[in-house]
Each structure stands twice: as structure tokens, then as C-alpha cells.
Biopython code that builds the backbone (N, CA, C, O; Angstrom):
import numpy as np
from Bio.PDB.StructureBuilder import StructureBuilder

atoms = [
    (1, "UNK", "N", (9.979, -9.872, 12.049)),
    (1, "UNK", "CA", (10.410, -8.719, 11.288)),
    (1, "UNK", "C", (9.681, -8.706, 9.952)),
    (1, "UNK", "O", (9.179, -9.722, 9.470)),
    (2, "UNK", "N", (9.643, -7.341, 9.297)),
    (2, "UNK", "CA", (8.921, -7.264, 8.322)),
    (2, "UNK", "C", (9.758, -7.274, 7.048)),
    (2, "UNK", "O", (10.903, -6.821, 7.055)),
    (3, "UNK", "N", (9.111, -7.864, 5.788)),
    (3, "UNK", "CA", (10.371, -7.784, 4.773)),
    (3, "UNK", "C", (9.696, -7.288, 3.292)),
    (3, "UNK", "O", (8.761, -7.929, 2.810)),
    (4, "UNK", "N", (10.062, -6.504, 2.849)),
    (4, "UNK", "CA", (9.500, -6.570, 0.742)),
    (4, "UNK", "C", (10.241, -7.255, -0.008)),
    (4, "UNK", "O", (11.409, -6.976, -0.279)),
    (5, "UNK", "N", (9.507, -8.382, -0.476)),
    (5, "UNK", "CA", (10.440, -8.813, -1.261)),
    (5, "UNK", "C", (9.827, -8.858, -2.651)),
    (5, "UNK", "O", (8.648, -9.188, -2.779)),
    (6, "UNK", "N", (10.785, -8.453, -3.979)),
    (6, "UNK", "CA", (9.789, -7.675, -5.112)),
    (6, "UNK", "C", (10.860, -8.856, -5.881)),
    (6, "UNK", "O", (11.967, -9.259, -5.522)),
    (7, "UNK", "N", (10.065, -9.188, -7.015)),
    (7, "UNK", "CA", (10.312, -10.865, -8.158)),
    (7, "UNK", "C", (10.508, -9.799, -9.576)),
    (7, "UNK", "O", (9.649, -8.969, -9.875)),
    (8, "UNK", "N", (11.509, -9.953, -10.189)),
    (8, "UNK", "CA", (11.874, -9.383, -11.231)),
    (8, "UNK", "C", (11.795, -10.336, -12.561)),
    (8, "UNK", "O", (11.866, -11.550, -12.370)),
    (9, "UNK", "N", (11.674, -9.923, -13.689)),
    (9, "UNK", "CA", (11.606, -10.732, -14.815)),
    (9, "UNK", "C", (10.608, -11.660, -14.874)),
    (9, "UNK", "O", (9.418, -11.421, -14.666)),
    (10, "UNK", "N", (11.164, -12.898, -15.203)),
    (10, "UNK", "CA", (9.561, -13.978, -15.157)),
    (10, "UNK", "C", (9.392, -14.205, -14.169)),
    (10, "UNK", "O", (8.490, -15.042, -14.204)),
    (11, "UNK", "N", (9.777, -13.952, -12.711)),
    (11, "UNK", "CA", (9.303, -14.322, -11.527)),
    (11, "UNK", "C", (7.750, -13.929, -11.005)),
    (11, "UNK", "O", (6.827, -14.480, -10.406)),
    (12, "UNK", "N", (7.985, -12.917, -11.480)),
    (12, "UNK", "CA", (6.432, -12.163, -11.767)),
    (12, "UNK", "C", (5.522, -13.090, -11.852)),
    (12, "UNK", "O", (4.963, -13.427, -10.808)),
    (13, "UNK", "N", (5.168, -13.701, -13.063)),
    (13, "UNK", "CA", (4.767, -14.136, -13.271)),
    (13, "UNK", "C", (4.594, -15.776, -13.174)),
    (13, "UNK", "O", (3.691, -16.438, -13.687)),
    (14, "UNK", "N", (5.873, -16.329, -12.252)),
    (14, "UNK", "CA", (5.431, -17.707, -11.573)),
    (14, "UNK", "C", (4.804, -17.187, -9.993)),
    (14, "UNK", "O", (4.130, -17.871, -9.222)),
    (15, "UNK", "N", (5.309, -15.632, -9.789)),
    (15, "UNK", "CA", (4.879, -15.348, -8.182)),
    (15, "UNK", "C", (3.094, -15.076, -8.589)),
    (15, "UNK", "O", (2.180, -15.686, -8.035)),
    (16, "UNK", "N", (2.923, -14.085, -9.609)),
    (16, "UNK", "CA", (1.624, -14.141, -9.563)),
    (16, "UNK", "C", (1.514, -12.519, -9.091)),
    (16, "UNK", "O", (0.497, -11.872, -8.841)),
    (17, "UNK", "N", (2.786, -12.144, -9.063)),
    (17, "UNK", "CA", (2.943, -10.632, -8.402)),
    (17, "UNK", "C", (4.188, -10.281, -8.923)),
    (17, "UNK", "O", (4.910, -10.962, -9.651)),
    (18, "UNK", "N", (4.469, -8.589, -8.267)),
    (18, "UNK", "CA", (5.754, -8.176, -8.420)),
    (18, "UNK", "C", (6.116, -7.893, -7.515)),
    (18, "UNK", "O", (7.166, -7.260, -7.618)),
    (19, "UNK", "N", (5.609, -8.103, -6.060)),
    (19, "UNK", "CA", (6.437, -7.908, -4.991)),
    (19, "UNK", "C", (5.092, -8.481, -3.583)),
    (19, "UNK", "O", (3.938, -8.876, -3.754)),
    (20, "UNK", "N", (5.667, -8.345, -2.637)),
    (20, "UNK", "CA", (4.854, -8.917, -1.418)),
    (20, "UNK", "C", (5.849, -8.688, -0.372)),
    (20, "UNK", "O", (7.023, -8.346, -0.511)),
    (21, "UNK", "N", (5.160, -8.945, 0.752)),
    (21, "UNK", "CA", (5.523, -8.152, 1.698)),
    (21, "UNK", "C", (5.533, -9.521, 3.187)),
    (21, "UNK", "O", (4.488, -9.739, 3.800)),
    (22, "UNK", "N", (6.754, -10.222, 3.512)),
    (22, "UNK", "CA", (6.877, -11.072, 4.647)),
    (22, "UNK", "C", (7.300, -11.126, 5.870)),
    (22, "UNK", "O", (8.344, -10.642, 6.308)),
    (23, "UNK", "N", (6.565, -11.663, 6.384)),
    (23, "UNK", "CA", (7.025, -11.872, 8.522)),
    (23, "UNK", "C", (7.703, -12.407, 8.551)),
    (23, "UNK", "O", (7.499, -13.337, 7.771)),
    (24, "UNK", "N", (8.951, -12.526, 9.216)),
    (24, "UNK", "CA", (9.933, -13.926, 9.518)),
    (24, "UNK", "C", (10.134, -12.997, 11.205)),
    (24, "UNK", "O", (9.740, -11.959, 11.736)),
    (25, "UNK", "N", (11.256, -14.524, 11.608)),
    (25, "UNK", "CA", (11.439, -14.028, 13.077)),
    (25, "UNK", "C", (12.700, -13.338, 12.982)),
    (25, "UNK", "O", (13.421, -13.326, 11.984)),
    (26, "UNK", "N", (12.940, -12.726, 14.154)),
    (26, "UNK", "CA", (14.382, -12.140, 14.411)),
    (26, "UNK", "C", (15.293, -13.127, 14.164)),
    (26, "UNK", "O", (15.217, -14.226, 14.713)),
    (27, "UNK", "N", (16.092, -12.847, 13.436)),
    (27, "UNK", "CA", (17.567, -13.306, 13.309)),
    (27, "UNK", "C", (16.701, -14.401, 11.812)),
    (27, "UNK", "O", (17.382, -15.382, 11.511)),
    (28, "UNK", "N", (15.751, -14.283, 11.229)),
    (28, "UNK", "CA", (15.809, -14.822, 10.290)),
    (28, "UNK", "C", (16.423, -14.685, 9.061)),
    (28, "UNK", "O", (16.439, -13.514, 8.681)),
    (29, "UNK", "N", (17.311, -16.066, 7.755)),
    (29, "UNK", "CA", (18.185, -15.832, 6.831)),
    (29, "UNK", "C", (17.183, -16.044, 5.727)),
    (29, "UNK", "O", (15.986, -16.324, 5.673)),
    (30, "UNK", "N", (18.319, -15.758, 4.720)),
    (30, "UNK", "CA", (18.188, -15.347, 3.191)),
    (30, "UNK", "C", (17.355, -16.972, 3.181)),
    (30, "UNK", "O", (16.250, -17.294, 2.742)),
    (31, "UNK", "N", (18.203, -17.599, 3.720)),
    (31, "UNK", "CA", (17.559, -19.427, 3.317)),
    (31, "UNK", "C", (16.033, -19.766, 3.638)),
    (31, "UNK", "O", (15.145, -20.219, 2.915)),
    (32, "UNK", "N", (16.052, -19.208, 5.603)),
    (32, "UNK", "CA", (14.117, -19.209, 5.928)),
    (32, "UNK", "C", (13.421, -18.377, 5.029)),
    (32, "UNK", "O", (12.325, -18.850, 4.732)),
    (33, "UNK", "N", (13.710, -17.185, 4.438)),
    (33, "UNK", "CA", (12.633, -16.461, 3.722)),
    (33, "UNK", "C", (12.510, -17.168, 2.208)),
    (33, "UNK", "O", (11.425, -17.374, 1.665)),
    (34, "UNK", "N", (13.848, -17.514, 1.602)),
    (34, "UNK", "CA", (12.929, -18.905, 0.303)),
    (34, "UNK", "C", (12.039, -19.574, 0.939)),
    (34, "UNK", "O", (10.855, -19.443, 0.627)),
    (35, "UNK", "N", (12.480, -20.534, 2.090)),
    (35, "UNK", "CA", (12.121, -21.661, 2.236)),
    (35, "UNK", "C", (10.490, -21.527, 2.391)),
    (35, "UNK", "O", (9.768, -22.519, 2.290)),
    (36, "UNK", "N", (9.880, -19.971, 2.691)),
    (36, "UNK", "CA", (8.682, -19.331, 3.105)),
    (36, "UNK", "C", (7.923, -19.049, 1.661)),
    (36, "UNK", "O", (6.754, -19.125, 1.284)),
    (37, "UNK", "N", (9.236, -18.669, 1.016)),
    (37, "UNK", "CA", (8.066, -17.950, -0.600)),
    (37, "UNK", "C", (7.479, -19.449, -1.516)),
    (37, "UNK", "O", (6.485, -19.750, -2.177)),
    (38, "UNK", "N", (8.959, -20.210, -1.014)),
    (38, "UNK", "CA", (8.461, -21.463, -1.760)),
    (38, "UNK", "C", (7.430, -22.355, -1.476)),
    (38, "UNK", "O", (6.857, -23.232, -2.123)),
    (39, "UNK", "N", (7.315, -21.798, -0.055)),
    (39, "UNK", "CA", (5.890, -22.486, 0.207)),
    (39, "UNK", "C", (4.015, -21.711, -0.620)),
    (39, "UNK", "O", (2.992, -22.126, -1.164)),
    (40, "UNK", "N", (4.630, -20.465, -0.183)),
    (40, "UNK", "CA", (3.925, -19.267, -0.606)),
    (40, "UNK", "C", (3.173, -19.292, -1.965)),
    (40, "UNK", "O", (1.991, -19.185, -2.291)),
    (41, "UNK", "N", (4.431, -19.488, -2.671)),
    (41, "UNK", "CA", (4.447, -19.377, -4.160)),
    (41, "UNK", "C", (5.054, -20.165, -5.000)),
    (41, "UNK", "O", (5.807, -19.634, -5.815)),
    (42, "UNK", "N", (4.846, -21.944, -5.019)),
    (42, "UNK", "CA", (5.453, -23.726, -5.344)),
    (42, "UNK", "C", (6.157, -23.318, -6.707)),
    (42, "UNK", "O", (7.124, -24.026, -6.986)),
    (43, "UNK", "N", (5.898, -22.458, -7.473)),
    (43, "UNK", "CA", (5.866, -22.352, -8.920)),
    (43, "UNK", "C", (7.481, -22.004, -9.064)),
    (43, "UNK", "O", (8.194, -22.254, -10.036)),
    (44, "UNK", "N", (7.858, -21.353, -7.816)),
    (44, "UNK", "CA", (9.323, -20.948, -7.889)),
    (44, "UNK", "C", (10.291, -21.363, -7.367)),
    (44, "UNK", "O", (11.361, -20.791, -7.572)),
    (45, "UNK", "N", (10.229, -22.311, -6.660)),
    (45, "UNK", "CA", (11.089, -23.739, -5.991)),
    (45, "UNK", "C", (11.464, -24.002, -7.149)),
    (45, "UNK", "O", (12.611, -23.604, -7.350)),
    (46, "UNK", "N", (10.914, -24.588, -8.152)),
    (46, "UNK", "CA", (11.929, -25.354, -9.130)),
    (46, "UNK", "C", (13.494, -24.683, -9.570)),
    (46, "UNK", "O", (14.580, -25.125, -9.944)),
    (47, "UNK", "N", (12.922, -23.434, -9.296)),
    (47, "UNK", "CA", (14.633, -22.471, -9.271)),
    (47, "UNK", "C", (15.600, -22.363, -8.750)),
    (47, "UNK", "O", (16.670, -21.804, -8.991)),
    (48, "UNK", "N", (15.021, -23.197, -7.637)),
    (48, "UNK", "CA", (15.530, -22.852, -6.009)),
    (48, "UNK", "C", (17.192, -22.692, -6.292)),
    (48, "UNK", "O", (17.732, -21.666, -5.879)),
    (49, "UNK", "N", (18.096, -23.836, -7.083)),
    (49, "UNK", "CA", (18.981, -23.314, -6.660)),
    (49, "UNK", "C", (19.481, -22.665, -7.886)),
    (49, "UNK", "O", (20.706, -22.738, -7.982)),
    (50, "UNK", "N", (18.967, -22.136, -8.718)),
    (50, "UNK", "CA", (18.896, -20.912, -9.498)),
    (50, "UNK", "C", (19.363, -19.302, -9.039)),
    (50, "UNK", "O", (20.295, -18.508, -9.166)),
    (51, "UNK", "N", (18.312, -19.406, -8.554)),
    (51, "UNK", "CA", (17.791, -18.316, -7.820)),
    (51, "UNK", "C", (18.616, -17.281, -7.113)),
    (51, "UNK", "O", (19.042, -17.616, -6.007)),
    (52, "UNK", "N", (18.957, -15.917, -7.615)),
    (52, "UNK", "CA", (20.218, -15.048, -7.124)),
    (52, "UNK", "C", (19.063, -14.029, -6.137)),
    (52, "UNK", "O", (17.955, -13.565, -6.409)),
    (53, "UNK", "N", (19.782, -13.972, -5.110)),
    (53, "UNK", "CA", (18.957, -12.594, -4.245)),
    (53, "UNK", "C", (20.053, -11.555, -3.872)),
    (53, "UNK", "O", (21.279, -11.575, -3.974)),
    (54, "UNK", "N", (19.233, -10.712, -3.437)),
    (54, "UNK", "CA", (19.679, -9.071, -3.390)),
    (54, "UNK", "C", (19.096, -8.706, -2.022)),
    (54, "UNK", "O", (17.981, -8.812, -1.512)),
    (55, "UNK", "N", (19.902, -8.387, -1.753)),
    (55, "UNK", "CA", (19.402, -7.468, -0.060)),
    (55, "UNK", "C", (19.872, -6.003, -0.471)),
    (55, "UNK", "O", (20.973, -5.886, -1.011)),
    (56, "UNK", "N", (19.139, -4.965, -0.255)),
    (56, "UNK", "CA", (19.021, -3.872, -0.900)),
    (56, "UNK", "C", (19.793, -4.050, -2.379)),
    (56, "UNK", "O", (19.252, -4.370, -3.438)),
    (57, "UNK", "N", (21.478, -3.697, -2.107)),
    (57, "UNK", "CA", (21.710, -3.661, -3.761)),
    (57, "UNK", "C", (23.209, -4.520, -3.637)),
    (57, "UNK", "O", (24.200, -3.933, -4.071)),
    (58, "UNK", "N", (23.345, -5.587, -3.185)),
    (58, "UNK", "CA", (24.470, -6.211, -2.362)),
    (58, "UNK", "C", (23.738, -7.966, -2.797)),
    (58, "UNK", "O", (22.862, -8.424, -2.064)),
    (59, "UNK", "N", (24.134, -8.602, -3.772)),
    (59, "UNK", "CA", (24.066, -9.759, -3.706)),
    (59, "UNK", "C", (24.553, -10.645, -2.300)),
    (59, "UNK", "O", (25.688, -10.638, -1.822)),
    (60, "UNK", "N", (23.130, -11.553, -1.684)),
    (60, "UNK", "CA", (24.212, -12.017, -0.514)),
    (60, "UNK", "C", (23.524, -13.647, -1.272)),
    (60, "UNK", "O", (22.869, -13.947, -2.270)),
    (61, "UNK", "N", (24.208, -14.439, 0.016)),
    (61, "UNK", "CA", (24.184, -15.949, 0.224)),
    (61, "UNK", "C", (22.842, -16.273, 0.971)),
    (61, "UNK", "O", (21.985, -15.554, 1.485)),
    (62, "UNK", "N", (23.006, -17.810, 0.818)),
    (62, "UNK", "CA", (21.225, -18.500, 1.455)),
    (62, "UNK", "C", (21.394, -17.817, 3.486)),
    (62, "UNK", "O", (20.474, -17.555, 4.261)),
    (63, "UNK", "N", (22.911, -17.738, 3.725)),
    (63, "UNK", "CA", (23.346, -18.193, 5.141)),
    (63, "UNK", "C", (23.179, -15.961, 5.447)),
    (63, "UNK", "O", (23.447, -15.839, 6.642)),
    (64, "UNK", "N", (22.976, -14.952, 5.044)),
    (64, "UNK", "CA", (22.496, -13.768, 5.519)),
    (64, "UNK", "C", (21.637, -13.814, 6.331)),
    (64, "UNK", "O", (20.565, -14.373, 6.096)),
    (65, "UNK", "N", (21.953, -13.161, 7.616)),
    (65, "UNK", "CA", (19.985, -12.289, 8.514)),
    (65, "UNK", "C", (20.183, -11.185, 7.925)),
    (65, "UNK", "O", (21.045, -10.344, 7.672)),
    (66, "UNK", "N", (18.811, -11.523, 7.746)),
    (66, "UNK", "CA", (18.056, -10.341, 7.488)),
    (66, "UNK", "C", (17.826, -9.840, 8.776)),
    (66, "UNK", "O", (17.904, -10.435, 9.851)),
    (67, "UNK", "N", (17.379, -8.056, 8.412)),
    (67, "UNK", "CA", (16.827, -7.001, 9.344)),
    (67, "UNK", "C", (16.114, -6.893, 9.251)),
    (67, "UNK", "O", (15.600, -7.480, 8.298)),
    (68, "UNK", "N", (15.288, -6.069, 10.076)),
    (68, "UNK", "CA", (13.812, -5.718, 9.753)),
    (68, "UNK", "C", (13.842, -4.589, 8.979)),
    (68, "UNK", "O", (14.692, -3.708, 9.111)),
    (69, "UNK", "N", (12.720, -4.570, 7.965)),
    (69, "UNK", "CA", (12.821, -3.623, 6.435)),
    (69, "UNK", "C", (13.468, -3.870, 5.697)),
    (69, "UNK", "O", (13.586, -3.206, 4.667)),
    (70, "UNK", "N", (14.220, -5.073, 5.996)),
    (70, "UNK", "CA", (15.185, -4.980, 4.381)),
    (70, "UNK", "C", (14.049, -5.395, 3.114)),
    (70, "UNK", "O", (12.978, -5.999, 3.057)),
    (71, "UNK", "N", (14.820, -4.801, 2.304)),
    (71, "UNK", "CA", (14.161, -4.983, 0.858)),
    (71, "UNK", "C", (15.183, -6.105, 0.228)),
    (71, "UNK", "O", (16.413, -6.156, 0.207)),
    (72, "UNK", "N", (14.008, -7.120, -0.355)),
    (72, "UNK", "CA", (14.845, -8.197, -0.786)),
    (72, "UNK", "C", (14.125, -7.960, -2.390)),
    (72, "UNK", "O", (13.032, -7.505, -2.730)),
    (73, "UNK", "N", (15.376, -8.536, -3.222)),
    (73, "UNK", "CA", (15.364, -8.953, -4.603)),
    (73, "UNK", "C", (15.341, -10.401, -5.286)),
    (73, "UNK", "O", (16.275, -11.202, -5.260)),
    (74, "UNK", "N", (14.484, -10.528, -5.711)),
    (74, "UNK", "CA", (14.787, -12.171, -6.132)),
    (74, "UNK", "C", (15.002, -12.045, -8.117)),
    (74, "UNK", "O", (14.546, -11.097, -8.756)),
    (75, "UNK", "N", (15.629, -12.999, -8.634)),
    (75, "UNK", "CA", (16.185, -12.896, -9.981)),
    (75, "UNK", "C", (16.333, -14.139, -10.343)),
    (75, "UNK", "O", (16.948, -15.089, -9.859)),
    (76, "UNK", "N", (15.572, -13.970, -11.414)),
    (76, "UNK", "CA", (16.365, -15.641, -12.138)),
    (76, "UNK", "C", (17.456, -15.524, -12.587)),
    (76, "UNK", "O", (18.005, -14.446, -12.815)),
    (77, "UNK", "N", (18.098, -17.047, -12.850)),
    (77, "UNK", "CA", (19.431, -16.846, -13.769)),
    (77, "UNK", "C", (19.609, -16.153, -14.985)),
    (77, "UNK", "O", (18.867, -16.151, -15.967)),
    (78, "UNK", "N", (20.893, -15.447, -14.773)),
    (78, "UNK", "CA", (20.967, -14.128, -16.084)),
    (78, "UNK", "C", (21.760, -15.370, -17.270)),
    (78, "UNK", "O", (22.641, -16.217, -17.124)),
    (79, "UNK", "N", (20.757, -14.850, -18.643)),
    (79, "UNK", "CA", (20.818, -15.452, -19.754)),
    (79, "UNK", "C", (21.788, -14.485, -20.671)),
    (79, "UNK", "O", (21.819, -13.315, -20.291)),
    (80, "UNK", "N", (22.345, -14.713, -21.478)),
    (80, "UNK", "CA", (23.003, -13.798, -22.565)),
    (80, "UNK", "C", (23.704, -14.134, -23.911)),
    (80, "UNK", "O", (24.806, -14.599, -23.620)),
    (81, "UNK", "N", (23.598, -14.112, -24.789)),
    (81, "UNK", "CA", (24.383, -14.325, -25.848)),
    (81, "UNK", "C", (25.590, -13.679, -26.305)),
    (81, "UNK", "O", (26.145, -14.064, -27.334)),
]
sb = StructureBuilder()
sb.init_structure("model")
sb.init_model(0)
sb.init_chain("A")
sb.init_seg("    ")
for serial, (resi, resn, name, xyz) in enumerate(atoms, 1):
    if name == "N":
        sb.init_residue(resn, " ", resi, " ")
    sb.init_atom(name, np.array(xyz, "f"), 0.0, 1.0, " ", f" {name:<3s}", serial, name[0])
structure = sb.get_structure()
């Protein structure tokens, strides 16, 4: 299945992009598609368990399948004073 997955804030810039576009298999989760970017893109593992995702506009867990087309969100931890 096909997936977009677009890096917001400084992710950008450890991805090297603002979004990209991944294969996984049917019935693949929120967990195989890190486990793919982190290979992809090493710079953003150190976040790993940081790291909040978005399936369209619905925060889910590592344990979600994905569909084919979903649009994924990745986010670092929200900072605030």
C-alpha cells in the first residue's frame, strides 16, 4: 500500500524533507512504517519514543493499520511555556 507521510516542525529538517511518499504491505501498522522511516531517515529514531503521529487528523498508537492512501503526520514533542 501506498502512504504520504509529511514531517512537521524540525522534522523537516532531521528528514531532509517535508514529506515522502511509502510502500508498506497490507495490513501494515503505525509501528512498521517508523520502523521503515527510521531506517530511511537514522536522524529521527532518536525520537522514536517521542514521536506523536496522525493518521489523517486522529492521533493514533504504534499498534494502527494503516490503509492504502492514508496520509500520515509525524510531530515532535509539543514544547510550551
Amino acid at each position: 500500500m501506498r502512504l504520504r507521510v509529511q514531517f512537521y516542525s524540525y522534522f523537516k529538517e532531521l528528514a531532509g524533507c517535508a514529506e515522502t511518499e511509502e510502500l508498506l504491505p497490507a495490513g501494515g501498522t503505525v509501528e512498521g512504517l517508523l520502523q521503515q522511516l527510521y531506517g530511511r531517515f537514522p536522524r529521527l529514531a532518536r525520537l522514536e519514543r517521542s514521536t506523536l503521529v496522525a493518521v489523517g487528523v486522529e492521533y493514533q498508537g504504534r499498534d494502527y493499520v494503516l490503509k492504502d492512501g492514508d496520509e500520515v503526520s509525524l510531530f515532535p514533542p509539543v514544547q510550551g511555556g
